[in-house]
KOLGU-4560 file (N, C-alpha, C; in nm, 3 decimals, padded with zeros to 5 digits):
<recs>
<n_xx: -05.093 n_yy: -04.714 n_zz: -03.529 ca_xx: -05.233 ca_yy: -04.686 ca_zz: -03.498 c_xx: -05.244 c_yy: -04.546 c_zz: -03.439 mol: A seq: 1 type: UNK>
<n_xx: -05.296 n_yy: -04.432 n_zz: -03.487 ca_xx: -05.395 ca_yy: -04.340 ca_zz: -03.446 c_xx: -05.492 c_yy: -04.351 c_zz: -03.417 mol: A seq: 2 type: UNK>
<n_xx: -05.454 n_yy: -04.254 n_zz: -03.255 ca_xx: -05.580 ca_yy: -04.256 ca_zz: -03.132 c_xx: -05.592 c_yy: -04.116 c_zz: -03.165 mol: A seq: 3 type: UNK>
<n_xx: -05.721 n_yy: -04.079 n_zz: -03.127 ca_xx: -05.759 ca_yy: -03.954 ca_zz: -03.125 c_xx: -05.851 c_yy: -03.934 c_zz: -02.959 mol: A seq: 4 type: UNK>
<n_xx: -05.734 n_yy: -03.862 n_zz: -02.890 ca_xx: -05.822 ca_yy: -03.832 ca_zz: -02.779 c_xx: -05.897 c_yy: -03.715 c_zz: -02.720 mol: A seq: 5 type: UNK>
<n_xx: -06.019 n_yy: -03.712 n_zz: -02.694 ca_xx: -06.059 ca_yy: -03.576 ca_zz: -02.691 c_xx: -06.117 c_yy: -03.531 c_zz: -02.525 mol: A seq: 6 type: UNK>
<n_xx: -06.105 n_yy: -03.434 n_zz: -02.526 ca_xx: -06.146 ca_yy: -03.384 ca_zz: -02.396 c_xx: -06.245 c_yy: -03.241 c_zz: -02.377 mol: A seq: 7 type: UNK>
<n_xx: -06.281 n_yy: -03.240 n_zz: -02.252 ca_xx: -06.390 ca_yy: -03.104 ca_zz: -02.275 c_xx: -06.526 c_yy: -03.182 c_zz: -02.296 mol: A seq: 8 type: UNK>
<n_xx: -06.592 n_yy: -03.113 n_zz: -02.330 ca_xx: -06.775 ca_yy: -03.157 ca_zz: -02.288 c_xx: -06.814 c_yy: -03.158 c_zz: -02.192 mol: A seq: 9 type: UNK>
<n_xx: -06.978 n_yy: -03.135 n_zz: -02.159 ca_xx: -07.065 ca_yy: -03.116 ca_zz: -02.028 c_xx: -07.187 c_yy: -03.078 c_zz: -02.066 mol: A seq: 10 type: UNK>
<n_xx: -07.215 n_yy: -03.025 n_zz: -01.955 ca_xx: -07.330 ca_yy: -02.939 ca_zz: -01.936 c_xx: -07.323 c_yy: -02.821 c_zz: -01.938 mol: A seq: 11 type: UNK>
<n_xx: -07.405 n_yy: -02.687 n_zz: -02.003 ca_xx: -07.325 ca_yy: -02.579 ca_zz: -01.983 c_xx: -07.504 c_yy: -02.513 c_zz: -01.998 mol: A seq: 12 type: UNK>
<n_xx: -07.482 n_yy: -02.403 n_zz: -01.942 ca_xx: -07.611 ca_yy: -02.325 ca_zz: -01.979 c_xx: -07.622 c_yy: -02.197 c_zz: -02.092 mol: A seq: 13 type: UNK>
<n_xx: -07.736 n_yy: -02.214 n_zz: -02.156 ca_xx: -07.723 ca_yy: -02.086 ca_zz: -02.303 c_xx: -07.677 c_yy: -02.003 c_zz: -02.250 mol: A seq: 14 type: UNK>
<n_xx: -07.579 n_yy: -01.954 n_zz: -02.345 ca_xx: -07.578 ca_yy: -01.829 ca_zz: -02.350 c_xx: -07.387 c_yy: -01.857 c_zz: -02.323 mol: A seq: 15 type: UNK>
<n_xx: -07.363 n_yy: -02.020 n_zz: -02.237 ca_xx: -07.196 ca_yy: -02.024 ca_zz: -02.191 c_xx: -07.096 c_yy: -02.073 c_zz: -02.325 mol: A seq: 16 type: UNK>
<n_xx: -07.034 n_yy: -02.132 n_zz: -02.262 ca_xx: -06.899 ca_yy: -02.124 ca_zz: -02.326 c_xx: -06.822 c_yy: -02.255 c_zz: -02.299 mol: A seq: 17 type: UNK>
<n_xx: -06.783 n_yy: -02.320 n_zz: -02.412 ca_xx: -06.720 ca_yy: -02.418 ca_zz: -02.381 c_xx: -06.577 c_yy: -02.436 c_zz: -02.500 mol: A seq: 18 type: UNK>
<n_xx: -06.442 n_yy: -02.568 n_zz: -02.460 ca_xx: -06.359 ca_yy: -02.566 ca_zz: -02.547 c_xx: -06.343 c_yy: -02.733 c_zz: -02.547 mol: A seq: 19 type: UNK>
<n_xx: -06.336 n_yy: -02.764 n_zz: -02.649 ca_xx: -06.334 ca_yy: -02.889 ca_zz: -02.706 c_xx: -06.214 c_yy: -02.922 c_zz: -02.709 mol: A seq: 20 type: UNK>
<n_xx: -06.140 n_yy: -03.002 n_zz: -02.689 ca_xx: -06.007 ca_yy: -03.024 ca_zz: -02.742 c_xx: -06.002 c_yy: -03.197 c_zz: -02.810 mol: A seq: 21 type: UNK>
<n_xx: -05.896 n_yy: -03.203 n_zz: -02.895 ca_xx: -05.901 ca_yy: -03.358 ca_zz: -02.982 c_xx: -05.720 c_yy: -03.363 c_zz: -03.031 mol: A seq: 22 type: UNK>
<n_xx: -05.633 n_yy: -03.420 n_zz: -02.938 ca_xx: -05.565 ca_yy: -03.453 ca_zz: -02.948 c_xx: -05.433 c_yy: -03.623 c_zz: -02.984 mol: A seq: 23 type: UNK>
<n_xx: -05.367 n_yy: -03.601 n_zz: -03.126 ca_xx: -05.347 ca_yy: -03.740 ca_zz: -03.229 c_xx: -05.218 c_yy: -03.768 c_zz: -03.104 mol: A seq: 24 type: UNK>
<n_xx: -05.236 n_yy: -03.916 n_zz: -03.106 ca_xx: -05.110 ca_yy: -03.981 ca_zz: -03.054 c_xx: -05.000 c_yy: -03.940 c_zz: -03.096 mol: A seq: 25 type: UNK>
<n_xx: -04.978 n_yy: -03.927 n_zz: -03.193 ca_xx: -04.892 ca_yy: -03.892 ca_zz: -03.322 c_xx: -04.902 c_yy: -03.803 c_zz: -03.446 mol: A seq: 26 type: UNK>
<n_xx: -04.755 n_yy: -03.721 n_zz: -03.481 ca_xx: -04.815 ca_yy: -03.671 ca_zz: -03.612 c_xx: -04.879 c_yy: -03.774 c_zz: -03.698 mol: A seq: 27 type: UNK>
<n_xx: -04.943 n_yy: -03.728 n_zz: -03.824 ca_xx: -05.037 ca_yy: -03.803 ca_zz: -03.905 c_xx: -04.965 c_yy: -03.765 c_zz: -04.029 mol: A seq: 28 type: UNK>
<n_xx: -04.911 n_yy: -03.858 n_zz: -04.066 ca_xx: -04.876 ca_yy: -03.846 ca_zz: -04.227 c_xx: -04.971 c_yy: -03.859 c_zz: -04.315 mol: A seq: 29 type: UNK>
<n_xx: -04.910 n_yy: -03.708 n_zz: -04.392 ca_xx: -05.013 ca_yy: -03.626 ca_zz: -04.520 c_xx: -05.111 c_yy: -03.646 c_zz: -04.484 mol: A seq: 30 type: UNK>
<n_xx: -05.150 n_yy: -03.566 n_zz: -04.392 ca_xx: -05.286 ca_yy: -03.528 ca_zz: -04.350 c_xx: -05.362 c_yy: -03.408 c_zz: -04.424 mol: A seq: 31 type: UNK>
<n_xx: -05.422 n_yy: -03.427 n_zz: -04.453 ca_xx: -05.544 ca_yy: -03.313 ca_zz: -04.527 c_xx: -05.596 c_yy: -03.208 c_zz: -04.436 mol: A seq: 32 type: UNK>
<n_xx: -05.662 n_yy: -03.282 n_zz: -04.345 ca_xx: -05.781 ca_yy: -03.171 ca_zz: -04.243 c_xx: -05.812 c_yy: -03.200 c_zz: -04.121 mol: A seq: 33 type: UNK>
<n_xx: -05.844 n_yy: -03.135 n_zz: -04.038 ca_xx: -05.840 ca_yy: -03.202 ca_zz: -03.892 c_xx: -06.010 c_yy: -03.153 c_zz: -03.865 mol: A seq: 34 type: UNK>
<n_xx: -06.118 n_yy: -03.230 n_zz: -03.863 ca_xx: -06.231 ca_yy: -03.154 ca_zz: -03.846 c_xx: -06.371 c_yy: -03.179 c_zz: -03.750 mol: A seq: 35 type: UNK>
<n_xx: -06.427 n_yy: -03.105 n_zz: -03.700 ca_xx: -06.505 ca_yy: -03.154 ca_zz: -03.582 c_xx: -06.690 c_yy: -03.162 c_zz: -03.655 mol: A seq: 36 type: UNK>
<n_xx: -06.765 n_yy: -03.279 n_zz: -03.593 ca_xx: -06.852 ca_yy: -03.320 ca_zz: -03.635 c_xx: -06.934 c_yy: -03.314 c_zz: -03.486 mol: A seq: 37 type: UNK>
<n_xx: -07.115 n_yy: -03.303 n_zz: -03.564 ca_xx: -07.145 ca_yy: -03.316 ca_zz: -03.409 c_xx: -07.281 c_yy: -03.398 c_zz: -03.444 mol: A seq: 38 type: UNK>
<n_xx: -07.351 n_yy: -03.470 n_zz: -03.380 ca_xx: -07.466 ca_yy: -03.544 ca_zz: -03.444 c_xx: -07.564 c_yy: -03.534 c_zz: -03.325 mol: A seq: 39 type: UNK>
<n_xx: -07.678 n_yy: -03.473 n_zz: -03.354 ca_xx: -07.806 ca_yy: -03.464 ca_zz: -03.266 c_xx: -07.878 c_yy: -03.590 c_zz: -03.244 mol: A seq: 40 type: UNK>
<n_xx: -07.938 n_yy: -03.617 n_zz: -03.117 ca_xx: -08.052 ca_yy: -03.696 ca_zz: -03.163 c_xx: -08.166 c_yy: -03.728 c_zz: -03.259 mol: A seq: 41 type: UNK>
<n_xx: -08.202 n_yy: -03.807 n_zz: -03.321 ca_xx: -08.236 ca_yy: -03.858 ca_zz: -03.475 c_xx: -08.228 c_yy: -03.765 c_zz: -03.554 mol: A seq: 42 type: UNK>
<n_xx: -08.088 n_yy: -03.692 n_zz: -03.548 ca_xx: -08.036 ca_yy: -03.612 ca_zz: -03.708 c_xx: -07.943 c_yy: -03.661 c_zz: -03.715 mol: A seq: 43 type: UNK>
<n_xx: -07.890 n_yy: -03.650 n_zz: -03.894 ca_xx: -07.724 ca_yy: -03.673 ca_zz: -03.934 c_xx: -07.646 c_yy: -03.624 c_zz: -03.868 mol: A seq: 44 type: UNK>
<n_xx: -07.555 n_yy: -03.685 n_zz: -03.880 ca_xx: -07.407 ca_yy: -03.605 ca_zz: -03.845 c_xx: -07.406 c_yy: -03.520 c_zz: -03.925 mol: A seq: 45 type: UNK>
<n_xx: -07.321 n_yy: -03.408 n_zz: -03.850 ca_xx: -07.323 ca_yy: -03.280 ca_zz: -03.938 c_xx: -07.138 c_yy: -03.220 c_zz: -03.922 mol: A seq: 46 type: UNK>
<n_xx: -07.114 n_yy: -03.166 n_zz: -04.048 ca_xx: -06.967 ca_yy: -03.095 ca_zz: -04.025 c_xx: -07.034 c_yy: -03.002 c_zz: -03.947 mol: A seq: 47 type: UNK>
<n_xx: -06.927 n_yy: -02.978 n_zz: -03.891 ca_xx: -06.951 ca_yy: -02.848 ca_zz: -03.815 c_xx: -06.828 c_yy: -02.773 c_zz: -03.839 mol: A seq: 48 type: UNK>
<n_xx: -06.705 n_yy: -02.785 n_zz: -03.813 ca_xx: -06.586 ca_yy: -02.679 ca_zz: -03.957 c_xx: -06.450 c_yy: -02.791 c_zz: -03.916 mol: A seq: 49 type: UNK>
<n_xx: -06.369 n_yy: -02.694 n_zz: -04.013 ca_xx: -06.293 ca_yy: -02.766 ca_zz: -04.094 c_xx: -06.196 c_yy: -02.673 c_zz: -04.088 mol: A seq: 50 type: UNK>
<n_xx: -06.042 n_yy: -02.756 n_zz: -04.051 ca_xx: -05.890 ca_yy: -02.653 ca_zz: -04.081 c_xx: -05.820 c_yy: -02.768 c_zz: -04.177 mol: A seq: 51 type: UNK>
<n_xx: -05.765 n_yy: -02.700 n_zz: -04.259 ca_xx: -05.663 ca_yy: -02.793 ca_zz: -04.358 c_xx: -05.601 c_yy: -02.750 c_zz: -04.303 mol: A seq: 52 type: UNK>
<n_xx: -05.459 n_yy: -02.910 n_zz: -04.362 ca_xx: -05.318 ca_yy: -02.861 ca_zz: -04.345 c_xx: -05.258 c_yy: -02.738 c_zz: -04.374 mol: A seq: 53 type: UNK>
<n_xx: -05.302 n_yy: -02.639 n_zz: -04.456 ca_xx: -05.297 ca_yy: -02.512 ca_zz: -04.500 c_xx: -05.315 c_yy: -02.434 c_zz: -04.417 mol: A seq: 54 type: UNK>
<n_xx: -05.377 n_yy: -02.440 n_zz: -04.338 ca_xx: -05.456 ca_yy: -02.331 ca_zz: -04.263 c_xx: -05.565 c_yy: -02.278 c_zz: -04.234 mol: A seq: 55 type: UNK>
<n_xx: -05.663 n_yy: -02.292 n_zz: -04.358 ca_xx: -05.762 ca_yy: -02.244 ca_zz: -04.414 c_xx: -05.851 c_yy: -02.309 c_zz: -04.295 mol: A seq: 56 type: UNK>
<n_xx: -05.975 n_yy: -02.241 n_zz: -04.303 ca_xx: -06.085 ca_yy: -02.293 ca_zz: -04.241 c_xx: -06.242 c_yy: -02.231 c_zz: -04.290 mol: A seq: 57 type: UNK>
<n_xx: -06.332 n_yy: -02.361 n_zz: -04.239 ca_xx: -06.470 ca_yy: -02.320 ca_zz: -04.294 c_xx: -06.560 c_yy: -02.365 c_zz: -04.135 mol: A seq: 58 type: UNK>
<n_xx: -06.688 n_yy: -02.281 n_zz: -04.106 ca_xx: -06.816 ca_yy: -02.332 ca_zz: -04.103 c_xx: -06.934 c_yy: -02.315 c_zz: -04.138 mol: A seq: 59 type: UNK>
<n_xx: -07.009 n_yy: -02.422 n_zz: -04.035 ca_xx: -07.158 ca_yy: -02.437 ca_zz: -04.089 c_xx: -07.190 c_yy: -02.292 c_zz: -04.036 mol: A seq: 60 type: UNK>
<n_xx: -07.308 n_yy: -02.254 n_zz: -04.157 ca_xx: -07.355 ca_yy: -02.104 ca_zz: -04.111 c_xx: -07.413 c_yy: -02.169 c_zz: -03.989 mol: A seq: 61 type: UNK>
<n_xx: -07.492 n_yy: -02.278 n_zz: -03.922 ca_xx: -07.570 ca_yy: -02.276 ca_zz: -03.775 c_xx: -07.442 c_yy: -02.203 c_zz: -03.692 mol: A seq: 62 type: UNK>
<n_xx: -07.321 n_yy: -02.241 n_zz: -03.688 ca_xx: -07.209 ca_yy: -02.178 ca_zz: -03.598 c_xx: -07.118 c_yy: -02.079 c_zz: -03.628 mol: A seq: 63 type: UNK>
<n_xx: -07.102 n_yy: -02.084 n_zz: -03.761 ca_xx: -07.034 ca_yy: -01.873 ca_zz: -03.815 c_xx: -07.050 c_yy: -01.799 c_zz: -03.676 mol: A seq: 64 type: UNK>
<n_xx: -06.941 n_yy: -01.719 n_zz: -03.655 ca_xx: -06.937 ca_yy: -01.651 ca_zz: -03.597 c_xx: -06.914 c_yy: -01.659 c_zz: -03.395 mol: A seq: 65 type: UNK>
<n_xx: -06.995 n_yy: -01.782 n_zz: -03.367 ca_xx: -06.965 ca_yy: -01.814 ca_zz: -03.257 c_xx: -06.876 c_yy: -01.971 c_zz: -03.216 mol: A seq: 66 type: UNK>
<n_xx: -06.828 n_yy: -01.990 n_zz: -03.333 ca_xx: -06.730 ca_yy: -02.114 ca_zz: -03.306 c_xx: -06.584 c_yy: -02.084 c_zz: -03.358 mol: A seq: 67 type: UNK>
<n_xx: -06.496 n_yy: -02.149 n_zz: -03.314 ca_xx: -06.373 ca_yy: -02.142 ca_zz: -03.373 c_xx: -06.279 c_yy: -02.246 c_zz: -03.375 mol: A seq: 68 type: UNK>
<n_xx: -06.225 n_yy: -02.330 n_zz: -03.510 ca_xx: -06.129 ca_yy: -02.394 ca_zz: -03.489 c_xx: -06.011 c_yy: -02.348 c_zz: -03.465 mol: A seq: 69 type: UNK>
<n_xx: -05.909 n_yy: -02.376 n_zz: -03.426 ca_xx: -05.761 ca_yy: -02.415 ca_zz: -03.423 c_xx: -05.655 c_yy: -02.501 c_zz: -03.342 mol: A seq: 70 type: UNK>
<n_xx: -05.558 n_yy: -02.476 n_zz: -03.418 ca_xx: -05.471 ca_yy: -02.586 ca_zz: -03.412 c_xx: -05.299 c_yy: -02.588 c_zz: -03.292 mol: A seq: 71 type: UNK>
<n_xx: -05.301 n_yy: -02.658 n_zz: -03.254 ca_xx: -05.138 ca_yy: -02.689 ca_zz: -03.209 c_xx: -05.076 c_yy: -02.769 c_zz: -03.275 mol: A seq: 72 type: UNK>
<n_xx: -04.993 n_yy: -02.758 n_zz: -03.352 ca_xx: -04.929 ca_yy: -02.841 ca_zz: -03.465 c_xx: -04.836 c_yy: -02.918 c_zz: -03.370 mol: A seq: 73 type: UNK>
<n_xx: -04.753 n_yy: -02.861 n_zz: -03.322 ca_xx: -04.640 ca_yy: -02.934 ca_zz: -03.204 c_xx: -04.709 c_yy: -03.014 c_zz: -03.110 mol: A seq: 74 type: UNK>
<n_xx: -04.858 n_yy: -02.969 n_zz: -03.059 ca_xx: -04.893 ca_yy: -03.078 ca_zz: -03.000 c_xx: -05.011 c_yy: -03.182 c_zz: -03.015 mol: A seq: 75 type: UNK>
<n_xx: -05.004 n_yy: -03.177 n_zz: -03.183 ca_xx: -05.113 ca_yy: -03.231 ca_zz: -03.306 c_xx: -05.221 c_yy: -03.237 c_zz: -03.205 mol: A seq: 76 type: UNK>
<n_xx: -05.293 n_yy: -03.169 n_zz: -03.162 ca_xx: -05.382 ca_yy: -03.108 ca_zz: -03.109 c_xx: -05.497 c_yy: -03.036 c_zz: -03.224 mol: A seq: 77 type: UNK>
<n_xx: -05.624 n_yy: -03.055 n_zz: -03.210 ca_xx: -05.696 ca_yy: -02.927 ca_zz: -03.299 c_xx: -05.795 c_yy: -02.888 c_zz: -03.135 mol: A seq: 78 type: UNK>
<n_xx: -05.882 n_yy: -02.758 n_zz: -03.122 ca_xx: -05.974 ca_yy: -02.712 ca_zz: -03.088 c_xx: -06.058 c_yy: -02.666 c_zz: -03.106 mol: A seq: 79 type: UNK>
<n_xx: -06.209 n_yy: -02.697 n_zz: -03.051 ca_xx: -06.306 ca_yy: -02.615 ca_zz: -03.097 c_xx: -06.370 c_yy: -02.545 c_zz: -02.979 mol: A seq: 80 type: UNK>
<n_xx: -06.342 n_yy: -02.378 n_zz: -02.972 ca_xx: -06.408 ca_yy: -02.304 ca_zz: -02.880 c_xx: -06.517 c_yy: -02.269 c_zz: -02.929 mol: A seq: 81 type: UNK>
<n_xx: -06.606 n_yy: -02.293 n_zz: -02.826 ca_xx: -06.788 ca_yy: -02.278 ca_zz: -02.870 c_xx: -06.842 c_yy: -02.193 c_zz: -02.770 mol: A seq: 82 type: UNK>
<n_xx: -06.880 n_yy: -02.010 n_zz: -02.821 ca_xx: -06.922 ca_yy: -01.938 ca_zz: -02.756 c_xx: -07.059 c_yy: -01.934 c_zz: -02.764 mol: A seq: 83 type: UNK>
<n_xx: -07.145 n_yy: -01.827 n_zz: -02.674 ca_xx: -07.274 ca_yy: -01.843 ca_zz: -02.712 c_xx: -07.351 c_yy: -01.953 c_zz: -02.705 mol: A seq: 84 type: UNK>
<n_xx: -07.357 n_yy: -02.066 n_zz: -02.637 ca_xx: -07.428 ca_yy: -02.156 ca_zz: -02.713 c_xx: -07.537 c_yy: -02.142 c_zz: -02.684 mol: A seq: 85 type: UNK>
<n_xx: -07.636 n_yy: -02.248 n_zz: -02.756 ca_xx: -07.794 ca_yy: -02.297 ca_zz: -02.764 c_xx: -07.793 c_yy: -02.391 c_zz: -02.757 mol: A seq: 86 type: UNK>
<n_xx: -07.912 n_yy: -02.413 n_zz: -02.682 ca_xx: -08.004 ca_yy: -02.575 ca_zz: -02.689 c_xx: -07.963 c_yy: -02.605 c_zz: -02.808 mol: A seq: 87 type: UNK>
<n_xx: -08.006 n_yy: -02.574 n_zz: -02.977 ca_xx: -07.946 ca_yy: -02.620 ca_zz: -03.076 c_xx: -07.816 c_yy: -02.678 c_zz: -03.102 mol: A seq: 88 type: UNK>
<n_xx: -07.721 n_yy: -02.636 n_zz: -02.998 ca_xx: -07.592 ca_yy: -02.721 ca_zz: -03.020 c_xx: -07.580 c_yy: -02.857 c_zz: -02.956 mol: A seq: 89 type: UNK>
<n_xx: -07.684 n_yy: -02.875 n_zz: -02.852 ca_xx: -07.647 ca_yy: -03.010 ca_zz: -02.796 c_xx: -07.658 c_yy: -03.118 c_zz: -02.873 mol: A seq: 90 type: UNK>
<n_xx: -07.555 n_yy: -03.165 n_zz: -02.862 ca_xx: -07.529 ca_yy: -03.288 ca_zz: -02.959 c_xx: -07.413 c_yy: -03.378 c_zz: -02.881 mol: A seq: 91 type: UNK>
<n_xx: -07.332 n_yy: -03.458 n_zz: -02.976 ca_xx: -07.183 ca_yy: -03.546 ca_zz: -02.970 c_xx: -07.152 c_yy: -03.504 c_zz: -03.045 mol: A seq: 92 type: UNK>
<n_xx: -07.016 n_yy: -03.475 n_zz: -03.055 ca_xx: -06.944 ca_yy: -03.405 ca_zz: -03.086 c_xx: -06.810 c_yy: -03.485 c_zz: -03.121 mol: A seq: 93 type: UNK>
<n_xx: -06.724 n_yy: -03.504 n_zz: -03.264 ca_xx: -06.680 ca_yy: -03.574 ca_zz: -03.326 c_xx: -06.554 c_yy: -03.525 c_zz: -03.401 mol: A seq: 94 type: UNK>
<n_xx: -06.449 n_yy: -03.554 n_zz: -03.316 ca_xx: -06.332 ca_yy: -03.524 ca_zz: -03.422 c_xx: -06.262 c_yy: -03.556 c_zz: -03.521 mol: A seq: 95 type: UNK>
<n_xx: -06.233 n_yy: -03.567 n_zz: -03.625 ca_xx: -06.212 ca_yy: -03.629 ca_zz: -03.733 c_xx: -06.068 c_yy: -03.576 c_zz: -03.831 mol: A seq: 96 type: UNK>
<n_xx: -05.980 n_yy: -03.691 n_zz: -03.821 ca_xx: -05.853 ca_yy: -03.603 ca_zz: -03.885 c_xx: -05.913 c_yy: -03.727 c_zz: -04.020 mol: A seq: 97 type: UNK>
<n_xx: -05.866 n_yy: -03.643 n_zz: -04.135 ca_xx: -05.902 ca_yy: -03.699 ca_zz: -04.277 c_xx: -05.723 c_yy: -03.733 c_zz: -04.312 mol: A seq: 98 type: UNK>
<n_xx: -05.634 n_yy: -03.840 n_zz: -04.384 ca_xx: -05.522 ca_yy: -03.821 ca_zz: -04.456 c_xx: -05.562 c_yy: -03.903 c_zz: -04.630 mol: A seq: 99 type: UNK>
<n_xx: -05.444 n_yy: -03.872 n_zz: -04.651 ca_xx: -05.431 ca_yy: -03.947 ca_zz: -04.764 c_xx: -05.477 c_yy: -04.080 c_zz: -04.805 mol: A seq: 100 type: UNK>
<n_xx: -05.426 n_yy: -04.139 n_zz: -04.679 ca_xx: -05.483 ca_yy: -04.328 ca_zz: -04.655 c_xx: -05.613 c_yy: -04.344 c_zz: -04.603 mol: A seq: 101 type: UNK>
<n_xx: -05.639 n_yy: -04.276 n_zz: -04.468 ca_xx: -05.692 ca_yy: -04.295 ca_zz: -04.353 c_xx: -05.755 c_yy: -04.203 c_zz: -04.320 mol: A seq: 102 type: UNK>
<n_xx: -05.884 n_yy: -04.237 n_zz: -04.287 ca_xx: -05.959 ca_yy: -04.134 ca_zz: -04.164 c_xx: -05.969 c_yy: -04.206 c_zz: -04.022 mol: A seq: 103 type: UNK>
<n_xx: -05.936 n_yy: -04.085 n_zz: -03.936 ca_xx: -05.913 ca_yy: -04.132 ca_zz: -03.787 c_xx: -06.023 c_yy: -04.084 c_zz: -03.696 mol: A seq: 104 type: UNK>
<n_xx: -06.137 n_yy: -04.170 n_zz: -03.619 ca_xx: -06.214 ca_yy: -04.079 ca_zz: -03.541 c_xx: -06.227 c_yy: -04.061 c_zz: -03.367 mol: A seq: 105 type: UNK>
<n_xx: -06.250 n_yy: -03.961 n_zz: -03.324 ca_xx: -06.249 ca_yy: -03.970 ca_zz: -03.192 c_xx: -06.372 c_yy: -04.058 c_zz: -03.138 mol: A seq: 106 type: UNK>
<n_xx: -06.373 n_yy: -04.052 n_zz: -03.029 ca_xx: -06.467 ca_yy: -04.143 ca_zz: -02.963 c_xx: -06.604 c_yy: -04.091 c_zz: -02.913 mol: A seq: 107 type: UNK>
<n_xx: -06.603 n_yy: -03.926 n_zz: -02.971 ca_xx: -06.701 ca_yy: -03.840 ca_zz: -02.910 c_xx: -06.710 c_yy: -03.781 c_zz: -02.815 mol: A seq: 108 type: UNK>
<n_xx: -06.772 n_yy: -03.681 n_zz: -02.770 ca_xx: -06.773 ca_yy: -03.649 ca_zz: -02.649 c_xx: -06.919 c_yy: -03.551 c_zz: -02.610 mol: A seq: 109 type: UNK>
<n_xx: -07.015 n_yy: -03.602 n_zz: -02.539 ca_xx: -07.181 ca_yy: -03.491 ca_zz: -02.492 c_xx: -07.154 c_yy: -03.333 c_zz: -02.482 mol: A seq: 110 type: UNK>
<n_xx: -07.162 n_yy: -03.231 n_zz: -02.552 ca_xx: -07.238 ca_yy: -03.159 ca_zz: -02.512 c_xx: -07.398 c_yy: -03.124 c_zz: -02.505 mol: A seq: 111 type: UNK>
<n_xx: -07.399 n_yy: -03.111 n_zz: -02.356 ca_xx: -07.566 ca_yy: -03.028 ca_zz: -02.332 c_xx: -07.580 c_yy: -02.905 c_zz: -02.280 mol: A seq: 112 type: UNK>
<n_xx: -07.624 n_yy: -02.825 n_zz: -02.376 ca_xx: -07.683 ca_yy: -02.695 ca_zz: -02.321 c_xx: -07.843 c_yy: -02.692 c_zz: -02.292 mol: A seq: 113 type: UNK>
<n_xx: -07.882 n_yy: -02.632 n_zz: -02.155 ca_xx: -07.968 ca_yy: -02.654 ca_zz: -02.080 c_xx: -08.057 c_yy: -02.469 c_zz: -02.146 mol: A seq: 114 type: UNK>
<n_xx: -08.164 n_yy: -02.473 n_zz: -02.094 ca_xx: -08.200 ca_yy: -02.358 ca_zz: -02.162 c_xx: -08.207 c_yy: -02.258 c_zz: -02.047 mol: A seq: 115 type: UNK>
</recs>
């Protein structure tokens, strides 16, 4: 069984800075992507970006430029540092490793940015 535990979230005011972290009990065999999700009040969940096992990474244009994934492989760890923020980012916030078999999800975690 893969746990996904995550840490980080709060309260933060525009304009601050926060770092997400979402760390697997265990490596994850043939894993695809390790990726963070965040869901507003009465909106979808939304990707918010994405690192493959490769390396590669994508995001949503709402966060281009002021977000960043990456990874600790040794300590199957991913992160998401979130600069800049806005009221627009407050949401839950959702880590998600994708494999071959299995998708694994975290348990969430609040961010609120205050204006």
């Amino acid at each position: 069984q893969v746990q996904l535990v995550e840490s980080g979230g709060g309260l933060v005011q525009a304009g601050g800075f926060l770092r997400l972290s979402c760390a697997a009990s265990r490596s994850i065999f043939r894993l695809n992507s390790m990726d963070w999700y965040r869901q507003a009040p009465g909106k979808q969940r939304e990707l918010v970006t994405r690192i493959t096992s490769g390396g590669s990474t994508n995001y949503a244009d709402s966060v281009k430029g002021r977000f960043t994934i990456s990874r600790d492989n040794a300590k199957n760890t991913v992160y998401l540092q979130m600069n800049s923020l806005k009221p627009e980012d407050t949401a839950v916030y959702y880590c998600k490793a994708h494999s071959i078999m299995n998708d694994y999800w975290g348990q969430g975690t609040q961010v609120t940015v205050s204006s």
